[in-house]
C-alpha positions as CSV (number, residue, x, y, z in Angstrom):
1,X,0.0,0.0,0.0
2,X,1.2,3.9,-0.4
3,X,-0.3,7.3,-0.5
4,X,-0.8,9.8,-2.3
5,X,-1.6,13.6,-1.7
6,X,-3.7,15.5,-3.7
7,X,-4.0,19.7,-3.6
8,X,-7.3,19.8,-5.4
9,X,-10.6,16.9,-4.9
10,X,-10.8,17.1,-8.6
11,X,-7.1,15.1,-8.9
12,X,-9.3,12.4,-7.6
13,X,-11.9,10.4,-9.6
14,X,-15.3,11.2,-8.7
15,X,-16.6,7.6,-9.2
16,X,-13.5,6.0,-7.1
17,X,-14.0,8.7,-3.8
18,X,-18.0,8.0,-4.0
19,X,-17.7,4.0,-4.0
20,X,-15.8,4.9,-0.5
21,X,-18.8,6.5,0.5
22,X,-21.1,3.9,1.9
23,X,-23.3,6.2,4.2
24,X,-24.0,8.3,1.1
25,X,-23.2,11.3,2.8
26,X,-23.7,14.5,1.5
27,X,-20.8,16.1,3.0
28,X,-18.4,13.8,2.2
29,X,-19.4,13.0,-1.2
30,X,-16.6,14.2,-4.0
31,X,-19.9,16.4,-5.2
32,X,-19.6,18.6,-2.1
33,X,-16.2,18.9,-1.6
34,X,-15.6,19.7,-5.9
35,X,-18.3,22.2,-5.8
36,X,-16.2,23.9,-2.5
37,X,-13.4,24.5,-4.1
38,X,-14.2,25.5,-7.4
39,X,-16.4,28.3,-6.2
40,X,-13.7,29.5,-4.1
41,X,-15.0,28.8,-0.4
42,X,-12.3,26.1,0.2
43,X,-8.8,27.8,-1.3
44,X,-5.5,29.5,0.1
45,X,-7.0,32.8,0.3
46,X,-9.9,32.0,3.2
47,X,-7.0,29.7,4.8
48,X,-7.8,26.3,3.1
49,X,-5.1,24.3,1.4
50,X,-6.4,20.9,0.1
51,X,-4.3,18.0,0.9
52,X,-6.6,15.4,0.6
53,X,-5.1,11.5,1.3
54,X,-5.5,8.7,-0.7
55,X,-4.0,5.0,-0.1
56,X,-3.6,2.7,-3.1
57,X,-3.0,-1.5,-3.5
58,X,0.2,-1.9,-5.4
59,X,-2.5,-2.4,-8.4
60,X,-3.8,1.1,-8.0
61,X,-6.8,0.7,-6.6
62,X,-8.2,3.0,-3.9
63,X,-8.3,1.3,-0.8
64,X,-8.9,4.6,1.6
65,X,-9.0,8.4,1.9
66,X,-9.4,11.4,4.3
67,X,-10.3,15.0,2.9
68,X,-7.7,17.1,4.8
69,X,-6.7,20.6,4.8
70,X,-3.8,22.8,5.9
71,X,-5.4,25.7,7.4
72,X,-3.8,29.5,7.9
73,X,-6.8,30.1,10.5
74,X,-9.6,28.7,12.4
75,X,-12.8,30.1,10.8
76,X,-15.3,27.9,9.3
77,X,-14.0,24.8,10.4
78,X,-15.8,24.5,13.9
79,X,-13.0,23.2,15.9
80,X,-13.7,25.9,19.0
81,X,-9.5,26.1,19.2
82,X,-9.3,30.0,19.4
83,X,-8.4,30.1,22.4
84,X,-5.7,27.7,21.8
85,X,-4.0,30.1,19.4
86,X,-4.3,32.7,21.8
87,X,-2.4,30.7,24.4
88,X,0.8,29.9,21.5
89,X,0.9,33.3,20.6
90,X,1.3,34.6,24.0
91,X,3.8,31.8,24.9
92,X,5.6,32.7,21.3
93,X,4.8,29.7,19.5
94,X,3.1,29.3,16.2
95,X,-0.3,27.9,15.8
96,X,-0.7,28.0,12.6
97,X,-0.4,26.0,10.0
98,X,-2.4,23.2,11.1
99,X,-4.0,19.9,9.5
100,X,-7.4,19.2,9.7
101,X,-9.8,16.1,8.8
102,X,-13.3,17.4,8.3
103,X,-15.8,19.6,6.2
104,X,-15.3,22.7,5.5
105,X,-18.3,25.0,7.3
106,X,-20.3,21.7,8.3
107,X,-20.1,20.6,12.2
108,X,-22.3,17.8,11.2
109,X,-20.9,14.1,12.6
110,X,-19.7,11.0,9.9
111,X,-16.6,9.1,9.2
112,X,-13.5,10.9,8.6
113,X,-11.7,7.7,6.9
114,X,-13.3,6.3,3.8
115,X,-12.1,2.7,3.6
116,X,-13.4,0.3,0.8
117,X,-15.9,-2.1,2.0
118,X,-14.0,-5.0,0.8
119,X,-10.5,-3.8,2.6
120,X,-8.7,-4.6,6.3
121,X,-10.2,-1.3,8.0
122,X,-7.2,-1.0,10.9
123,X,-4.6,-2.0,8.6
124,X,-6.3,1.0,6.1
125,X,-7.0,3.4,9.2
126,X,-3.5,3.1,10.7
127,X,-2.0,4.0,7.2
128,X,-4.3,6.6,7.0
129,X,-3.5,8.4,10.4
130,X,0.5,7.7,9.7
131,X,0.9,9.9,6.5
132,X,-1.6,12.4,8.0
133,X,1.0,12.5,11.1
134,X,4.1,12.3,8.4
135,X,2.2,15.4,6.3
136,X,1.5,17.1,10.0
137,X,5.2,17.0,11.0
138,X,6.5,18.0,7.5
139,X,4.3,20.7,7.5
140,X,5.1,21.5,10.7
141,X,1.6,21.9,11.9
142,X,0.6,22.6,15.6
143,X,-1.5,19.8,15.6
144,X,-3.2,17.2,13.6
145,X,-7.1,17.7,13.8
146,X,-10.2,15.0,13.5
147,X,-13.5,17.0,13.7
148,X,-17.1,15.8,14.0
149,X,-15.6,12.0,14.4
150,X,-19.1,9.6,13.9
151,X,-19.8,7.3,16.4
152,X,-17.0,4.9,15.4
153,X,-15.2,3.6,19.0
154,X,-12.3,2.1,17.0
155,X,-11.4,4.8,15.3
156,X,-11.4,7.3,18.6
157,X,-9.6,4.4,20.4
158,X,-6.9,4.4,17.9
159,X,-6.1,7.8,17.7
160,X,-5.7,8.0,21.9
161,X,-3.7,5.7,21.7
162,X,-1.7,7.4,19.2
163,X,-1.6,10.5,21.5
164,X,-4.8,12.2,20.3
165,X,-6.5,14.0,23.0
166,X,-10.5,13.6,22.7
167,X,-12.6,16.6,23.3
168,X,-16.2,16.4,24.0
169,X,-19.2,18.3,22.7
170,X,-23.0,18.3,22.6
171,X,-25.4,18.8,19.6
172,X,-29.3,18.2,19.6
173,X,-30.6,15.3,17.4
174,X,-33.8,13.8,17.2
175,X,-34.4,10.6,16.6
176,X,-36.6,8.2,14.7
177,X,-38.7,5.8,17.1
178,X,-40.7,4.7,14.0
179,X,-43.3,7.4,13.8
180,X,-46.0,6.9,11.9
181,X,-46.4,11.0,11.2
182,X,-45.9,14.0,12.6
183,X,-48.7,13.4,14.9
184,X,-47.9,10.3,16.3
185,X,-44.4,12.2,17.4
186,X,-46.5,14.3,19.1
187,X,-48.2,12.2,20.9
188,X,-45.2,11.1,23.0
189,X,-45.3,14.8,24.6
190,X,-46.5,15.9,27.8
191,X,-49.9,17.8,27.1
192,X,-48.7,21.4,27.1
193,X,-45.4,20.9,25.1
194,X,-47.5,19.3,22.4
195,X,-49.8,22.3,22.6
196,X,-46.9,24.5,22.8
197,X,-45.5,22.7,19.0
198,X,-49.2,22.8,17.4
199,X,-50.0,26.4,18.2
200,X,-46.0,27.1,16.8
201,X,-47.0,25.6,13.4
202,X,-50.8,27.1,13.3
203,X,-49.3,30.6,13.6
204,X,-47.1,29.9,10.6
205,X,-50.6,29.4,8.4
206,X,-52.3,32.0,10.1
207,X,-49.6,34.4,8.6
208,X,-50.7,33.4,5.4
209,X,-47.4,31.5,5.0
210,X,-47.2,28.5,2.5
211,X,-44.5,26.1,3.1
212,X,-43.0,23.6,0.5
213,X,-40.7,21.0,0.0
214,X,-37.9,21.0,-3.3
215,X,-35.1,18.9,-3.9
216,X,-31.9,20.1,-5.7
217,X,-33.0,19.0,-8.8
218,X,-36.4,20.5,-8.9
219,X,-34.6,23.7,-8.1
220,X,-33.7,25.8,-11.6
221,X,-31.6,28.9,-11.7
222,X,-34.6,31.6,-11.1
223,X,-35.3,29.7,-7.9
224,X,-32.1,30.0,-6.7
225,X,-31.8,33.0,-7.2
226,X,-34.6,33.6,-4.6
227,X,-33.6,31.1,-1.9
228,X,-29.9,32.4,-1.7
229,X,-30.5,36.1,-0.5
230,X,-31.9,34.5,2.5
231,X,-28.6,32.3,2.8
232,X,-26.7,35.2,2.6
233,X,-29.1,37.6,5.0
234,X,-28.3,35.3,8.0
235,X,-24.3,35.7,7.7
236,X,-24.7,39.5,7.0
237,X,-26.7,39.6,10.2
238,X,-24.4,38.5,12.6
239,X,-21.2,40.2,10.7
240,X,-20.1,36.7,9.1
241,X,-18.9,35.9,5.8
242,X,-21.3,33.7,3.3
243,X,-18.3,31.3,2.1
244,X,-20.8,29.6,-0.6
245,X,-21.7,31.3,-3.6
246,X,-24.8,31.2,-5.4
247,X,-22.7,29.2,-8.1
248,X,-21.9,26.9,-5.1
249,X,-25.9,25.9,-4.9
250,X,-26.9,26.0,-8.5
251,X,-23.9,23.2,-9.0
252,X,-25.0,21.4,-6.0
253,X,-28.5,21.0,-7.1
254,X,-27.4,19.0,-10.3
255,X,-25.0,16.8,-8.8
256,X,-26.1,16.1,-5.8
257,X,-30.1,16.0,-7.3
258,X,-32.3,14.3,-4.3
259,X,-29.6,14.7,-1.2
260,X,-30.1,18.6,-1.1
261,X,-33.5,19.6,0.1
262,X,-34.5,23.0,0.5
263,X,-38.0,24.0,2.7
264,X,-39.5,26.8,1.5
265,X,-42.0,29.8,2.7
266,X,-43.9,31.6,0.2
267,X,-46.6,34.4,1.1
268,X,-49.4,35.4,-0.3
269,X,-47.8,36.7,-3.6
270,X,-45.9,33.6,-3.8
271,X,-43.0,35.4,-3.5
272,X,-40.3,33.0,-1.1
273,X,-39.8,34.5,2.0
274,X,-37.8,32.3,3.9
275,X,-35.6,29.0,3.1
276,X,-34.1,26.1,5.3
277,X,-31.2,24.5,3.3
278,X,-31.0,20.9,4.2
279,X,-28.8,17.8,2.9
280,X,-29.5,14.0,3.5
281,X,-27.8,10.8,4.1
282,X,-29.0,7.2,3.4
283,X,-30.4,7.5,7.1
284,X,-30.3,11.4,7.9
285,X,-31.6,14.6,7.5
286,X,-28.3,17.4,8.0
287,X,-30.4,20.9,8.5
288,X,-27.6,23.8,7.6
289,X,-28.6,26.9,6.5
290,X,-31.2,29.2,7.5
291,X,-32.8,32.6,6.3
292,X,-35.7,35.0,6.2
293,X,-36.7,38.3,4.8
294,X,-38.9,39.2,7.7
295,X,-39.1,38.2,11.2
296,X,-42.3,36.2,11.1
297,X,-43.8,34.3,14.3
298,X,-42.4,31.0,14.7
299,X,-41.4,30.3,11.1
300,X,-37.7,29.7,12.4
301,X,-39.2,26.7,15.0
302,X,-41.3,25.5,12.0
303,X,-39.1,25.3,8.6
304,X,-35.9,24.4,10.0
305,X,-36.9,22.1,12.9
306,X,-40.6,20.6,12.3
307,X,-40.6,20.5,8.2
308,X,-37.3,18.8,8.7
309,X,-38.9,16.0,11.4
310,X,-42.0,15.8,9.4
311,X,-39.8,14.8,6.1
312,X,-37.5,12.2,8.0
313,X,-40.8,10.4,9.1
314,X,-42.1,10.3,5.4
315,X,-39.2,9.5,4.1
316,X,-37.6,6.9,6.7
317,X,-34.9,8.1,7.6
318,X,-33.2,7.5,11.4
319,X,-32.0,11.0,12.1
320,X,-32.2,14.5,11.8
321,X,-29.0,16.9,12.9
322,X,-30.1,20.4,12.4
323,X,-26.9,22.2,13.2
324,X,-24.8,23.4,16.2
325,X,-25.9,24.4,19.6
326,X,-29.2,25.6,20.5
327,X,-31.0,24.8,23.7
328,X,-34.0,26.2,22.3
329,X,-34.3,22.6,20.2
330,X,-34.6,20.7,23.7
331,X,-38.3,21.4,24.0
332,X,-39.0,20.3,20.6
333,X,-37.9,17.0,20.8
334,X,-34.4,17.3,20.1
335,X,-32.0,15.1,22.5
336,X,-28.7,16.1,23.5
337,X,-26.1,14.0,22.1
338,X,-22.6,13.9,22.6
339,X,-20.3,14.7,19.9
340,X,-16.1,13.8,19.4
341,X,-12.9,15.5,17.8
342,X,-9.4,14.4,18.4
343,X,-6.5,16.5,18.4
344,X,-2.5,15.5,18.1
345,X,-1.0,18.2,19.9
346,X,2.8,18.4,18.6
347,X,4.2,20.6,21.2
348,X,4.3,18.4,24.2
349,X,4.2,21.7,27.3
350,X,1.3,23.0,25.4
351,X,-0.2,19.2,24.8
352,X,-0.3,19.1,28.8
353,X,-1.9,22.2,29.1
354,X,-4.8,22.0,26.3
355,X,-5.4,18.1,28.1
356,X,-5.7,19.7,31.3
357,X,-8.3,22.0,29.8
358,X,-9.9,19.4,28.0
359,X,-10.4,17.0,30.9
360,X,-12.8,19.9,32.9
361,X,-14.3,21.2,29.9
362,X,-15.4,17.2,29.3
363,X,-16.8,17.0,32.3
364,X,-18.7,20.2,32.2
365,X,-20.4,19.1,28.7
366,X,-21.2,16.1,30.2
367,X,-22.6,17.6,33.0
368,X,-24.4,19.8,30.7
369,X,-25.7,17.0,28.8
370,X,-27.3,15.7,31.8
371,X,-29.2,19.1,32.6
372,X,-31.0,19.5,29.0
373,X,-31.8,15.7,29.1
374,X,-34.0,16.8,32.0
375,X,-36.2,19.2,29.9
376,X,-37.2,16.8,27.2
377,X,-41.2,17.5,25.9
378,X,-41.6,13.6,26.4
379,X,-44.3,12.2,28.9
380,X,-42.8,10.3,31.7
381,X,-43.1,6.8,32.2
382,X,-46.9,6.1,33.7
C-alpha cells in the first residue's frame, strides 16, 4: 500500500472517492467537496489548502481516503480552538499551519476515513493516520485535527492511543422511534409541550405562510436566485462571511439531485420568503442553512426544525442533525447528544496544558448534557 496527496478533490476520480462513500453522505461525497473549491469557499485565500489522502494496493486501486486541509486560520472549520492560538501566541509559539480532517463550514458528525468495503479497515486506518501525522510533521503543523468523528469507537480508540486528545461536545438530534407522522411524534409529549408545537405551526398558516418541500434537482436557476438572498441575509446579520456562492448551490443541485433539500416559505404573492437549506444521508436529514426576509412568528421553529422531522418520518430516515448548539431545540424533541474531535498536539508543554483543559471542559459538557436531558417534551413513564 502507499499514499498519495492531492491539492485539489478534482485530482481524484469522482466515481472511485464515491464507492468509498457507503453512508451516502452529502458532505463527504466528492460532489460537495468539488463544488467547495471550485467556487472558491475552500482555497489558500480564506485559509484552506487541500491535501486530501488517498492509499492505493500496489495495483492502484483505492483502498482509503481522508479529505484534509492545511489551514492558515480557524474560521469555518468548527473546531472551537481560538483560544488555543491565543495561548501559542502569547507563549511565542506558532499555531498556525495546522491539519485538519473534516468539512469545510459543516459541524455535522460522519466518518473521517473512507475505507473500501472490501479492505482490512485498521490496517487502512493506521495508514491513513501515519501519513496524516508524516504530512503534519512535515508541515510542521501545531496539531493534527479530526473533527465531527461519527460514532466509530475504534477509530477514537486508535487515535488515543496514538496520542490524540478527545474533546467532548453536545449537539441536539432527534431521533426516529418509527413514527408513523408527525402526529404520532407528538403524541409522545407531555400535554402542554404538544400544545406549545401545534400552536407554533398554526401561527405559521395564520400568517398566510405556505411552506414547501424542493429537492436540488427540482430547483432551476430563477429559484435559486430567490432562496440564496436569504442564505446570505443570516451571515450578513451577525457580521459573518457567506463562504458559498450562489454558483456553489446551482452546482450542487445537479449533482447532488435528491440529497439537497431545501424547505421553502412563500406568502401570499408567492414570493419565497424564507428558506431552510438541508442535505441528507442514506439515514439522515443534515439541517444547515437558514434565512428569512422578515421576522415572522415562529417560522424559524417551523421550517428548520418541524418540516425537517416531518420529512425524515415520510421518508424513513433515522436521524435528523439540524446544526450546532441551540437549547431552544430541547423542548422540541431534540436530544442532547454527545459529539467527538481528536486533536494530536505536537508541542508536548502545550499538549499538557490543552489536556488539562480538556479533561474539565469534558466533564462540564457532560454535566451539561445531563441538565438539558432533564427538559425533554416527552411524557414520563406512567
Amino acid at each position: 500500500m502507499h499514499c498519495r496527496f492531492h491539492t485539489a478533490i478534482d485530482d481524484i476520480a469522482a466515481n472511485l472517492w464515491d464507492a468509498l462513500n457507503v453512508t451516502g453522505s452529502p458532505f463527504l461525497s466528492h460532489a460537495f467537496l468539488a463544488a467547495a473549491e471550485r467556487h472558491g469557499a475552500v482555497a489558500p485565500a480564506l485559509g484552506w489548502q487541500p491535501a486530501h489522502v488517498t492509499l492505493h494496493a500496489d495495483d492502484g486501486s483505492l483502498l482509503g481516503a481522508q479529505p484534509l486541509y492545511l489551514r492558515t486560520h480557524s474560521f469555518g472549520d468548527f473546531s472551537h480552538d481560538w483560544a488555543w492560538a491565543d495561548a501559542y501566541q502569547r507563549l511565542g509559539q506558532r499555531y498556525y499551519p495546522k491539519l485538519v480532517c473534516g468539512i469545510p463550514y459543516t459541524p455535522a458528525s460522519g466518518a473521517r476515513q473512507l475505507i473500501h468495503r472490501d479492505a482490512d479497515r485498521a490496517s487502512v486506518s493506521r495508514a491513513l493516520l501515519h501519513a496524516s501525522l508524516q504530512l503534519a510533521a512535515g508541515e510542521q503543523a501545531s496539531s493534527l485535527q479530526y473533527l465531527y468523528l461519527d460514532d466509530d469507537a475504534a477509530l477514537r480508540a486508535a487515535l488515543a492511543s496514538q496520542g490524540f486528545l478527545l474533546r467532548r461536545g453536545c449537539q441536539f438530534h432527534w431521533h426516529n422511534a418509527g413514527y408513523r407522522d408527525f402526529d404520532d411524534f407528538l403524541a409522545t409529549f407531555s400535554a402542554d409541550k404538544r400544545k406549545k408545537v401545534k400552536r407554533e405551526r398554526r401561527r405559521v398558516a395564520e400568517a398566510g405562510l405556505c411552506i414547501e418541500t424542493r429537492h436540488g434537482d427540482d430547483i432551476d436557476a430563477a429559484l435559486w436566485q430567490q432562496i440564496y438572498p436569504h442564505y446570505v441575509s443570516t451571515f450578513r446579520r451577525f457580521g459573518n462571511h457567506p463562504a458559498f456562492s450562489l454558483g456553489f448551490f446551482r452546482e450542487l443541485g445537479r449533482t447532488l439531485a435528491r440529497q439537497l433539500v431545501v424547505f421553502l416559505a412563500r406568502d401570499a404573492s408567492d414570493a419565497v420568503v424564507a428558506a431552510a437549506i438541508c442535505y441528507r444521508s442514506n439515514d439522515t436529514l443534515y439541517g444547515r442553512h437558514w434565512g428569512a426576509a422578515a421576522d415572522y412568528h415562529s417560522l424559524h421553529f417551523a421550517l428548520c426544525f418541524y418540516e425537517g422531522i416531518d420529512y425524515c418520518i415520510r421518508e424513513g430516515l433515522q436521524h435528523f442533525e439540524p446544526g450546532a448548539q441551540g437549547e431552544h431545540k430541547v423542548s422540541r424533541g431534540f436530544v442532547p447528544q454527545a459529539t467527538w474531535s481528536a486533536f494530536h498536539i505536537a508541542d508536548p508543554r502545550l499538549r499538557g496544558m490543552i489536556a488539562d483543559f480538556l479533561q474539565r471542559e469534558q466533564q462540564a459538557v457532560a454535566q451539561y448534557q445531563d441538565e438539558m436531558a432533564e427538559h425533554l417534551p416527552f411524557r414520563q413513564p406512567g
